[in-house]
N, C-alpha and C positions, 0 to 999 in steps of 0.2 A: 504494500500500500504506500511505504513511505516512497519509494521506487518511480512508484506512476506516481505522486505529486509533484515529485524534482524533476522528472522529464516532461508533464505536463509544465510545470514552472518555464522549462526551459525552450519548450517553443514557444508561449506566449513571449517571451523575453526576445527568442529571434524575430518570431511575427511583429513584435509593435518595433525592434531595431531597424526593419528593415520598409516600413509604410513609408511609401512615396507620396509629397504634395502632389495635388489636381495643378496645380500650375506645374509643376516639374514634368508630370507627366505630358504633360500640352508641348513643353520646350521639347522635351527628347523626342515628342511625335512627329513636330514640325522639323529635328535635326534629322532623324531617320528619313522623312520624307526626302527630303534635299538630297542626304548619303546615297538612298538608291534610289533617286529618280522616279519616285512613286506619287502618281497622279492619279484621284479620285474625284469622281461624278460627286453630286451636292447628296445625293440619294443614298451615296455609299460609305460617305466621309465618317459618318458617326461610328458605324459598323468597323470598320478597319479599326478606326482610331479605340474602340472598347478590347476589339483583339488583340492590336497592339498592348495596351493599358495592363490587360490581365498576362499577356506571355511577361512583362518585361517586370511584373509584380513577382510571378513566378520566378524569375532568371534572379531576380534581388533575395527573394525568400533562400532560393537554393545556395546561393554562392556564400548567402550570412555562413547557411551549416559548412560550406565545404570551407570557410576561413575558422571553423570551430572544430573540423577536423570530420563532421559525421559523414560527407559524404566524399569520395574519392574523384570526384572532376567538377571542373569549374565549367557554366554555363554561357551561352554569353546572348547579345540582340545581334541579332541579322538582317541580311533582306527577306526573311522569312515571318519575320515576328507581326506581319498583318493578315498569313496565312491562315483563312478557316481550316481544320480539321479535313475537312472534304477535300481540298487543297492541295493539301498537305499530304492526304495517301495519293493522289494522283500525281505527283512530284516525285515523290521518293519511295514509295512502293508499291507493287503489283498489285495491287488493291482497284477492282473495277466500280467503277458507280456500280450502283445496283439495276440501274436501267440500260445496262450496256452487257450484260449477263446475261447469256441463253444456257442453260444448262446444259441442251441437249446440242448445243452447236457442236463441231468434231472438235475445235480447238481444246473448248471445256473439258468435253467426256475425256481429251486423250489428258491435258494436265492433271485430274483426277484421276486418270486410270479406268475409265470405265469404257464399253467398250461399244 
């Protein structure tokens, strides 16, 4: 019990180390924007810019633990950190929309194995 107090203690202690200003996050969205060139519809700006907001909350939460030693690599922002999810398997892994998936197509059945 006393175990999970201290280590609950001690993310709370990383989580509020590592809270980013709403102005800070604004400046680093507008510098990422400029770094890579990333240009957004009036439609979309919010969206990205929340994406961004929450990977780069995340990349801050992570890197607190890995300068405290818990986790073994350091994180960082990219040109990726306005990526949705969706995005982001279509980037970097074999991962098909779900509406681009026949199961019975031959490509499928042969990747699976079936026949």
């Amino acid at each position: 019990m006393k175990t999970t107090l201290s280590l609950l203690f001690a993310l709370v202690a990383i989580s509020s180390a590592v809270m980013i200003s709403e102005e800070a996050h604004r400046v680093n969205f507008a510098n990422f924007m400029v770094q890579h060139q990333k240009v957004y519809s009036a439609d979309e700006f919010h969206s990205r810019y929340q994406t961004f907001k929450s990977f780069a909350q995340r990349v801050s939460t992570h890197n607190a633990k890995f300068a405290k030693g818990l986790v073994t690599y350091e994180m960082q922002v990219d040109h990726t950190a306005d990526f949705t999810k969706e995005e982001w398997d279509i980037q970097f892994t074999a991962v098909l929309p779900p509406s681009t998936v026949n199961e019975t197509s031959p490509e499928i059945r042969t990747m699976i194995g079936a026949p």
